[in-house]
FIKENU-115448 format. One line per 2 residues: their letters; for each residue x, y, z of C-alpha. Coordinates in Angstrom, 1 decimal. Layout:
REM residues N
A = X,Y,Z; ...
//
This chain:
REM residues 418
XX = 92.5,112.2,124.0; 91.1,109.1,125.3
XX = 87.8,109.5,124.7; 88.4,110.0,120.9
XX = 90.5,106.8,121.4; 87.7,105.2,122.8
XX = 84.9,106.7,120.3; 87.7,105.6,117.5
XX = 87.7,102.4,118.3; 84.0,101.8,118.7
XX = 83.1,103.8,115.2; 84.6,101.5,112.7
XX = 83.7,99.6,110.1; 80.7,97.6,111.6
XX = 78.1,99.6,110.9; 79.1,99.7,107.6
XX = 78.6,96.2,107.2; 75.4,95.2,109.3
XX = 72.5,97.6,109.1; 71.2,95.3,106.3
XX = 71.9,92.3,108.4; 70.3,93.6,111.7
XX = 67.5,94.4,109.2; 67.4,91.2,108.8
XX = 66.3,90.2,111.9; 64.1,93.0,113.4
XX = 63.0,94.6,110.4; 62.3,98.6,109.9
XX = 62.8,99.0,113.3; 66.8,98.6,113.3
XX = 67.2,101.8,115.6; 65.4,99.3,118.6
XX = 68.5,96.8,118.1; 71.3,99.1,118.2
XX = 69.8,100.8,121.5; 69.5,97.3,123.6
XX = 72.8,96.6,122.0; 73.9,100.0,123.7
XX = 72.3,99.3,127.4; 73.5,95.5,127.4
XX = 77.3,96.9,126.8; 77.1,99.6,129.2
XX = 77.0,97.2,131.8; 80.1,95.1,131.1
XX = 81.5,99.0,130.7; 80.8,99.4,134.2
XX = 83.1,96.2,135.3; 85.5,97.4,132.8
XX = 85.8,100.9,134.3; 86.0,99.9,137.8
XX = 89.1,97.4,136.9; 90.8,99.6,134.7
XX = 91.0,102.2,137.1; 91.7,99.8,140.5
XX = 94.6,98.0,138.1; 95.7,100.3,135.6
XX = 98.2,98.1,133.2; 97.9,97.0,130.4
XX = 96.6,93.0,130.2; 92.7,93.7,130.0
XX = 90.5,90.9,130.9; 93.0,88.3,131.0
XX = 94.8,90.4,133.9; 91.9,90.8,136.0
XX = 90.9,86.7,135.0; 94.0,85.7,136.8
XX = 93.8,88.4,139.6; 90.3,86.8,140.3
XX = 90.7,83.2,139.6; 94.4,82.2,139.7
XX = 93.8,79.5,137.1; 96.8,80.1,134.3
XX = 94.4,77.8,132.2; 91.4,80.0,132.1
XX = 93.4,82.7,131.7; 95.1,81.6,128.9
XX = 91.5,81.1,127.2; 90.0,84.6,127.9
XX = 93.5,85.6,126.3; 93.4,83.7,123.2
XX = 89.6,84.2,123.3; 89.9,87.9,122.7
XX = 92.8,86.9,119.9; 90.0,84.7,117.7
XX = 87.8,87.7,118.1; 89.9,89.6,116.2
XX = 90.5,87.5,113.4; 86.9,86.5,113.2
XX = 86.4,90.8,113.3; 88.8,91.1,110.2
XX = 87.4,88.1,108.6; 83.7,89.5,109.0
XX = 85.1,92.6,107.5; 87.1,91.0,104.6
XX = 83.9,89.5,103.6; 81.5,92.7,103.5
XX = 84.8,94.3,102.0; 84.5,92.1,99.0
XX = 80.8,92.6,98.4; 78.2,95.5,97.6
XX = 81.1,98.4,98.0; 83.8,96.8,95.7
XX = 80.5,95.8,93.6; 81.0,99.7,92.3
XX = 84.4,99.5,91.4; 84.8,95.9,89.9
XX = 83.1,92.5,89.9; 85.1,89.9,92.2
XX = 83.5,87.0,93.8; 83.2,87.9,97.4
XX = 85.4,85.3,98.6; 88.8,86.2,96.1
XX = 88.0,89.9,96.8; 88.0,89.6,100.9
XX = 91.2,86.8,100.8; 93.5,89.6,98.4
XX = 92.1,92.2,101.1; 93.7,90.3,104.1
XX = 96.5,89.5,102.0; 96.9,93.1,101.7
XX = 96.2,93.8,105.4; 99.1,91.4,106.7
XX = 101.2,93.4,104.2; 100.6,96.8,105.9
XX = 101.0,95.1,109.4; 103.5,93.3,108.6
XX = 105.4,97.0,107.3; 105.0,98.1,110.8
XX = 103.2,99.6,113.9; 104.2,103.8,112.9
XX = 102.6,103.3,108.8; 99.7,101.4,110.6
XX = 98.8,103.5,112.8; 99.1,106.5,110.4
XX = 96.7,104.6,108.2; 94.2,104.5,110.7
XX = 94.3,107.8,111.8; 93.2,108.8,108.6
XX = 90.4,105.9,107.6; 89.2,106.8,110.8
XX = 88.6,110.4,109.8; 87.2,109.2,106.3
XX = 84.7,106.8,108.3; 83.3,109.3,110.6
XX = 82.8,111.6,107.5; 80.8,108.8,106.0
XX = 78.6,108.4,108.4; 77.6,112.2,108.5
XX = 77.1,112.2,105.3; 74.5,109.2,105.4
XX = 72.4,111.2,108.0; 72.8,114.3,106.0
XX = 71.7,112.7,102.9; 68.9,111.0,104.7
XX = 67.5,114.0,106.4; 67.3,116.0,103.2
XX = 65.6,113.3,101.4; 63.0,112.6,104.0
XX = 62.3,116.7,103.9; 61.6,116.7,100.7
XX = 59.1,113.8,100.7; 61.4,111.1,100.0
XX = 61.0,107.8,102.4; 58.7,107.0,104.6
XX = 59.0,107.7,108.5; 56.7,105.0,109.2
XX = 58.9,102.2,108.5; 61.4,102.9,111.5
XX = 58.7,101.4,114.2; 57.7,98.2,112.0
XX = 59.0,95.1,113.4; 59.8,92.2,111.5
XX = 56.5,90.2,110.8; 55.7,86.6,112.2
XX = 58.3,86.7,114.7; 57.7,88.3,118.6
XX = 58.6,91.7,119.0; 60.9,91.3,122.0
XX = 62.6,88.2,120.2; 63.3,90.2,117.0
XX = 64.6,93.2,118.6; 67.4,90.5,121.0
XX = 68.3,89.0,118.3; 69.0,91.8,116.2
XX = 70.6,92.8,118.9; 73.0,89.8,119.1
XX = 74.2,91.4,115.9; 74.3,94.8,116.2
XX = 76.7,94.2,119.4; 78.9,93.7,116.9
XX = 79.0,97.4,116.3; 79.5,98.3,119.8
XX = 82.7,96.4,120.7; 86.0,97.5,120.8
XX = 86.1,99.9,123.7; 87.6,96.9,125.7
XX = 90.6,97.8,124.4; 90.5,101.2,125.8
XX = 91.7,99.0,129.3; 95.2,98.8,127.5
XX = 95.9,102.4,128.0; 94.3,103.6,131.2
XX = 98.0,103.5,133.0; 98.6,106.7,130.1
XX = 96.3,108.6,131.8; 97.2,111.1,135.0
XX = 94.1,110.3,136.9; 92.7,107.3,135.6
XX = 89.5,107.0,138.0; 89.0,110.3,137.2
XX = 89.2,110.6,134.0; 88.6,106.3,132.2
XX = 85.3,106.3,133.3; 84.0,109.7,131.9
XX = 86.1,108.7,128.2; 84.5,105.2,128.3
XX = 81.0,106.1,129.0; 81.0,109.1,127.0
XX = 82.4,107.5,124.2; 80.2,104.6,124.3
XX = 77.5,107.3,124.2; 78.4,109.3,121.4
XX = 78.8,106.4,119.1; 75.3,104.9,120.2
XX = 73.7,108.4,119.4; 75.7,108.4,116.1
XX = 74.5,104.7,115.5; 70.8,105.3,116.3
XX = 70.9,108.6,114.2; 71.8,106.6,111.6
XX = 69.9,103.3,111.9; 66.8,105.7,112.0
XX = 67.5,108.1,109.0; 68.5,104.7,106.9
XX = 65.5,102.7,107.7; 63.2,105.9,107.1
XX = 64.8,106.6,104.5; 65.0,103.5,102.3
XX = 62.4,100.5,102.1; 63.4,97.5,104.6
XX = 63.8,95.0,101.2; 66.3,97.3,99.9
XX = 68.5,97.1,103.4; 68.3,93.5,104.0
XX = 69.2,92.3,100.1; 73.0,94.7,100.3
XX = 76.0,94.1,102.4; 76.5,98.0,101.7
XX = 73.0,98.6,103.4; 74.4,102.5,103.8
XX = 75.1,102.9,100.2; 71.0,102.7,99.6
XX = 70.6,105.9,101.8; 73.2,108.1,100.2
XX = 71.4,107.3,96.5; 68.0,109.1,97.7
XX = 66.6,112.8,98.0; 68.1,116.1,96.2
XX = 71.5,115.7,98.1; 72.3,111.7,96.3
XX = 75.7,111.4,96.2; 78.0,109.7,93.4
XX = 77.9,105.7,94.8; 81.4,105.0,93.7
XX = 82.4,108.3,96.5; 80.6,106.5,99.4
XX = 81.8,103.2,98.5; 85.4,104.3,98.5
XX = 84.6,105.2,101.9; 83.0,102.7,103.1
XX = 85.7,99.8,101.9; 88.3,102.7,103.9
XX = 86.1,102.0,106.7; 86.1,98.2,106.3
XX = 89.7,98.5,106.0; 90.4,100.7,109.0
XX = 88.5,97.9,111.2; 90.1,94.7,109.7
XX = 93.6,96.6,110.3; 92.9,97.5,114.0
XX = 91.6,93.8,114.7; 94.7,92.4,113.1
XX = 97.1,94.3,114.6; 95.5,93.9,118.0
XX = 95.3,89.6,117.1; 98.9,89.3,116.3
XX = 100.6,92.0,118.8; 98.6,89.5,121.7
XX = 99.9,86.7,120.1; 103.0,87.7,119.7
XX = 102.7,88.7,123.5; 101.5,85.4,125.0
XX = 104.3,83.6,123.0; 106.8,85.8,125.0
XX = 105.3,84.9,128.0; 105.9,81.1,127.4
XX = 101.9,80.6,127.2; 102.6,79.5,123.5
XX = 105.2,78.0,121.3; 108.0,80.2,120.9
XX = 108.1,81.3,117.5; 105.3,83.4,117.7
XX = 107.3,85.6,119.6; 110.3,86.5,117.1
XX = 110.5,89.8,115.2; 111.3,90.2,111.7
XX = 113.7,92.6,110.9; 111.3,95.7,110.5
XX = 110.6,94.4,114.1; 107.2,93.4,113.6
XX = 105.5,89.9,115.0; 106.0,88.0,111.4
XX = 104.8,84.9,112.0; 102.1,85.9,114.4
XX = 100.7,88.2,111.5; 101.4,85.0,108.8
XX = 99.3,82.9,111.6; 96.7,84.7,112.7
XX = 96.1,86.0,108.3; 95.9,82.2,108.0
XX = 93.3,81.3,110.2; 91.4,84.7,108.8
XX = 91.6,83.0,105.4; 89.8,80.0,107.0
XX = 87.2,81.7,108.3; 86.7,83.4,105.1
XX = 86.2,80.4,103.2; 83.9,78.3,105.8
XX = 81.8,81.5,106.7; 79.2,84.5,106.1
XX = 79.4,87.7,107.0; 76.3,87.7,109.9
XX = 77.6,84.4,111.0; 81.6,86.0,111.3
XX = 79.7,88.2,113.4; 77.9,86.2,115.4
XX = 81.1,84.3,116.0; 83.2,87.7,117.6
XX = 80.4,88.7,119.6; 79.8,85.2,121.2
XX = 84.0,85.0,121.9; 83.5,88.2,123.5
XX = 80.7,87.6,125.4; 82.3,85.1,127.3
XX = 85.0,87.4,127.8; 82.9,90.1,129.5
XX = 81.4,87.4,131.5; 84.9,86.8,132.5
XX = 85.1,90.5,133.7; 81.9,90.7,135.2
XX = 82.1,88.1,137.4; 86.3,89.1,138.0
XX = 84.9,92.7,139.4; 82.6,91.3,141.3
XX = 85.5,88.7,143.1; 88.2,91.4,143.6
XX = 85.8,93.3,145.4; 87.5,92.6,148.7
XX = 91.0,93.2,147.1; 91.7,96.3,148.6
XX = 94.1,98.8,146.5; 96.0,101.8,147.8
XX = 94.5,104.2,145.4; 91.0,104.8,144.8
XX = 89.2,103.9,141.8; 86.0,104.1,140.1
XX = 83.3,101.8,141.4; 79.7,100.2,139.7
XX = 76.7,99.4,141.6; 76.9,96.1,142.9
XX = 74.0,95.2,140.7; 75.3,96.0,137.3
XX = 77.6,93.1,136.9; 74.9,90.7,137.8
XX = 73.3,92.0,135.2; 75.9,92.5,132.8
XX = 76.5,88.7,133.2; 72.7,88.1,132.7
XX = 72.8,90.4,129.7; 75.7,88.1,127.9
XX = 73.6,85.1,129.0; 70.5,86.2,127.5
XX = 72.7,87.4,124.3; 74.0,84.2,123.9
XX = 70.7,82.0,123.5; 70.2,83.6,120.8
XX = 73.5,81.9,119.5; 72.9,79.3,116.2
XX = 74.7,75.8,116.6; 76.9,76.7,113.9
XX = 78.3,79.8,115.5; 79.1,78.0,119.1
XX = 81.0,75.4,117.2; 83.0,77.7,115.3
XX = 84.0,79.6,118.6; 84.6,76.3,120.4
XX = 87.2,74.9,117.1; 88.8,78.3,117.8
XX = 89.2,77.3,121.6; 90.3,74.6,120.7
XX = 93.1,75.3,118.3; 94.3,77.6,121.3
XX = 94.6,74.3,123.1; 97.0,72.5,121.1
XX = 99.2,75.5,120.8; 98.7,75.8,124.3
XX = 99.5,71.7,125.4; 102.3,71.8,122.6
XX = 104.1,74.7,124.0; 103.6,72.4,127.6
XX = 105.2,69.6,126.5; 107.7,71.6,124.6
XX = 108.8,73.2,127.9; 108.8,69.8,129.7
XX = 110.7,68.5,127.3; 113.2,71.2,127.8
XX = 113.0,70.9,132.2; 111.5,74.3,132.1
//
């Protein structure tokens, strides 16, 4: 059960969105991104594991932050820095939502199509955790489904001649091999997050340094073999032009070869998929939200339930700032923007596992080579050089709007003699 948790909430609607983006960047050879990608989140799984299973609760990397570094401050910004990630997630999604897939069904620009889709996605959120979850149980189904009928589709059409299995080792042209592949792979992290919220639910478990690891790494492992099976059948399948001109790079493949599909059938799916991630992101945005505000970390009316008992003004909050980013943003560069918030979260881990080392628990626990957070915090390092301007200072006005929530609800309490 956990490890389809985990593989659930890694497959989503990512790589839907960013096979023509990552195309982008590194050319034919998509596949290479995806697989450094892989091996550069494996190691901040490693950190993950061995804190999930020597604290089980649920707090994720802001519990281990203030385990390791006692500073209510810092924690506070890991914490709200994993809440922007969402809502820049959702908003990346609303955007390739409203393009190439709805294209098939209706012409609305981008922009109107992805702010209506948020709209909607505060609605269903807002209706409550039991019909959200139901929904995603089943988009997540549909997605998965999706994806094996890319490869299926692909396959067929390369045995019968179609495509040209050439194109999956060609690297972008004028640009250094090794510099193409890292920063296609500053993109297709993207794809990859989400098992960091597997941390949430390791206290479920019977065994949990049994039996986290073994769901986390297999889980990661399954959905990289799913991703490079499909990076490689789409860019064989379809010319690199064609991927890197659509924001529904996937709905090329399923149009070649003997077994093409109808494109309004795989678009449906893929704007279930898009859906299914911009739900889980939102929910996840305004539940820890809603969460910090009972804490007393911010102001206080972010932590009162309607009366369907869901977070209203959390969701109302967190859909505004997603309409924000909407408007002021791209797709790649709402990307770009979650994966740089969470990089300096999983630096945050890495160098947490390494601290609580000699923080000796009663159980045992799960345990990574010393070596693999170094490197895990050398691997976000080397990610994030290949960060634009842009993208660092729409992470840091994120930050920042934490900040004033964060000094208003101070003074509010000061105020009060709390």
């Amino acid at each position: 059960m956990l490890f389809f948790f985990v593989l659930g909430d890694i497959l989503g609607g990512g790589i839907y969105a960013l096979v023509g983006a990552v195309s982008v960047e590194v050319g034919g050879a998509i596949w290479a991104a995806f697989l450094v990608a892989l091996l550069l989140a494996a190691l901040t799984a490693g950190s993950y594991a061995e804190l999930a299973t020597k604290y089980p609760q649920a707090g994720g990397a802001a519990l281990y932050s203030q385990r390791a570094f006692r500073n209510p401050l810092l924690t506070f910004l890991i914490a709200f820095a994993v809440v922007a990630s969402g809502v820049t997630s959702a908003s990346a999604l609303a955007r390739a939502f409203g393009g190439d897939y709805l294209a098939e069904f209706v012409t609305v620009p981008v922009a109107v199509a992805a702010l209506a889709f948020i709209a909607l996605v505060a609605v269903v959120n807002f209706v409550g955790i039991l019909i959200s979850v139901r929904v995603n149980v089943v988009l997540t189904l549909v997605e998965l489904g999706g994806l094996v009928l890319v490869v299926i589709v692909g396959v067929a059409a390369l045995a019968f001649g179609h495509g040209e299995p050439g194109r999956a080792v060609e690297l972008r042209e004028g640009s250094a091999p090794a510099l193409a592949i890292l920063s296609g792979a500053a993109l297709a992290f993207y794809a990859l997050i989400g098992f960091e919220d597997s941390v949430n639910i390791a206290e479920e478990t019977t065994s949990p340094e049994r039996s986290y690891p073994v769901a986390l790494f297999g889980g990661l492992a399954v959905a990289g073999v799913v991703y490079l099976v499909v990076t490689v059948v789409a860019s064989m399948a379809v010319p690199t032009g064609s991927l890197e001109s659509s924001s529904g790079a996937l709905l090329e493949v399923v149009q070649v070869g003997p077994l093409a599909i109808p494109t309004r059938v795989f678009s449906a799916i893929g704007l279930m998929a898009l859906a299914n991630g911009a739900l889980i992101n939102m929910i996840m945005a305004s539940r820890l939200l809603y969460g910090m505000a009972r804490e007393g970390v911010l102001p206080a009316a972010f932590g009162r339930l309607s009366r369907r008992g869901t977070p209203l003004r959390a969701i109302v909050f967190t859909s505004l700032i997603a309409a924000g980013l909407i408007l002021t943003g791209e797709l790649g560069a709402l990307a770009d923007t979650t994966v740089l918030l969470l990089l300096g979260v999983f630096i945050a881990v890495n160098v947490s596992a390494l601290l609580l080392r000699s923080d000796r628990v009663e159980h045992d626990h799960f345990q990574v080579p010393t070596a693999l957070p170094f490197l895990g915090i050398a691997a976000c390092l080397l990610v994030m050089t290949q960060t634009e301007v842009q993208t660092w200072l729409r992470a840091g006005a994120l930050l920042c709007l934490g900040l004033v929530l964060w000094a208003g609800q101070r003074l509010a309490a000061g105020a009060n003699g709390d």
